[in-house]
BALOBA-1460 file (C-alpha; in Angstrom, 3 decimals):
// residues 53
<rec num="1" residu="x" x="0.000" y="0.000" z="0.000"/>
<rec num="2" residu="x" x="1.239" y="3.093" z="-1.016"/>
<rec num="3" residu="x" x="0.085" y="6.804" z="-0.161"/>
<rec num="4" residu="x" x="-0.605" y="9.470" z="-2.704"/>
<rec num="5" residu="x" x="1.776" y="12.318" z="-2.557"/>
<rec num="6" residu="x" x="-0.633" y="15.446" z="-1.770"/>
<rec num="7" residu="x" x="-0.907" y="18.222" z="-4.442"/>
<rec num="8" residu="x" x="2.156" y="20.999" z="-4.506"/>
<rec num="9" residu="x" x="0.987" y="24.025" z="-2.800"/>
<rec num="10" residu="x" x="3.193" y="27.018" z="-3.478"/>
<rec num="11" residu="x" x="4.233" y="28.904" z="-0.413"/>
<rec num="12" residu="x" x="5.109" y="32.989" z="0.443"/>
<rec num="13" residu="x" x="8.684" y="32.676" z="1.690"/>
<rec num="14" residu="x" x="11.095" y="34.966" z="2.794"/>
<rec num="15" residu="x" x="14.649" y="34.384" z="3.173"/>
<rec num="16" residu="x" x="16.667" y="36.138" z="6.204"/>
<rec num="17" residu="x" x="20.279" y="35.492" z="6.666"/>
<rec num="18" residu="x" x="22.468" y="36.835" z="9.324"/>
<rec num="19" residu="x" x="26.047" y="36.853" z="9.945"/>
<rec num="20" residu="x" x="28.731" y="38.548" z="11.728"/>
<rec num="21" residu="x" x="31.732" y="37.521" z="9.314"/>
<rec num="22" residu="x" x="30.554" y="37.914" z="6.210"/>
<rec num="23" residu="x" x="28.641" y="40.652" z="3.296"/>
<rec num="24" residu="x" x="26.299" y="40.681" z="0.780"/>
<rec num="25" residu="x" x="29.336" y="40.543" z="-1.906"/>
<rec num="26" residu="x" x="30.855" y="37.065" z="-0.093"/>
<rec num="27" residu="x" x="28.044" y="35.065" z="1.205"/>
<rec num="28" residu="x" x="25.878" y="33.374" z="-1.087"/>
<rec num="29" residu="x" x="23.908" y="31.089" z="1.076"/>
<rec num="30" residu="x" x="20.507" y="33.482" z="0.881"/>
<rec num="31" residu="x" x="21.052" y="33.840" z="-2.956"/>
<rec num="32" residu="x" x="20.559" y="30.210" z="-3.585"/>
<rec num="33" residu="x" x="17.903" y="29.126" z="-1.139"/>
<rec num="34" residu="x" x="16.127" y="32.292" z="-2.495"/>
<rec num="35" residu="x" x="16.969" y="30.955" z="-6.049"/>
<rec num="36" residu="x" x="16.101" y="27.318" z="-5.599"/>
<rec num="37" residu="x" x="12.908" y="28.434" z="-3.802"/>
<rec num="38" residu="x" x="11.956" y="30.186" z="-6.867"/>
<rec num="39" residu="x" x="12.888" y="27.616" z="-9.005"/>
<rec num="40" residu="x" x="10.787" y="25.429" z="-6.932"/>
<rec num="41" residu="x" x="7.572" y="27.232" z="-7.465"/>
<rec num="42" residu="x" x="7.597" y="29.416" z="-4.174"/>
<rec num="43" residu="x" x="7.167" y="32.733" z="-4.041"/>
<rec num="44" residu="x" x="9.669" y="35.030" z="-2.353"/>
<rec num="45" residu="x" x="7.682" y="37.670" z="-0.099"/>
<rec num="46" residu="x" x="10.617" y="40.132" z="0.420"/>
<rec num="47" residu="x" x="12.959" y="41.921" z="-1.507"/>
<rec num="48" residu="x" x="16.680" y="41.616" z="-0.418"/>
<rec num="49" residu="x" x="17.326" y="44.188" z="2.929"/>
<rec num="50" residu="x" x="20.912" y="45.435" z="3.018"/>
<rec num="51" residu="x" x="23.116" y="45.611" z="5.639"/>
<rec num="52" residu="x" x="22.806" y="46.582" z="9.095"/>
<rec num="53" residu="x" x="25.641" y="49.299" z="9.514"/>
């Protein structure tokens, strides 16, 4: 017996990443969960913040 995989459902996401030791030019992390997100279906709910200084 084998259970039926429910239906995709698209989701709002936003994508927050924090650090202490690196920038937006050297840490790519939030670029490609935001990008495989997308590529996933999901929509991304906020545009990209800056820095905090």
């Amino acid at each position: 017996m084998s259970q039926a995989s429910p239906d995709f459902v698209p989701l709002n996401i936003a994508v927050l990443t924090v650090s202490d030791t690196r920038t937006a030019e050297n840490d790519t992390s939030g670029d490609l969960l935001a990008q495989r997100l997308g590529e996933a279906g999901h929509a991304l709910v906020l545009p990209p913040v800056g820095t905090g200084s």
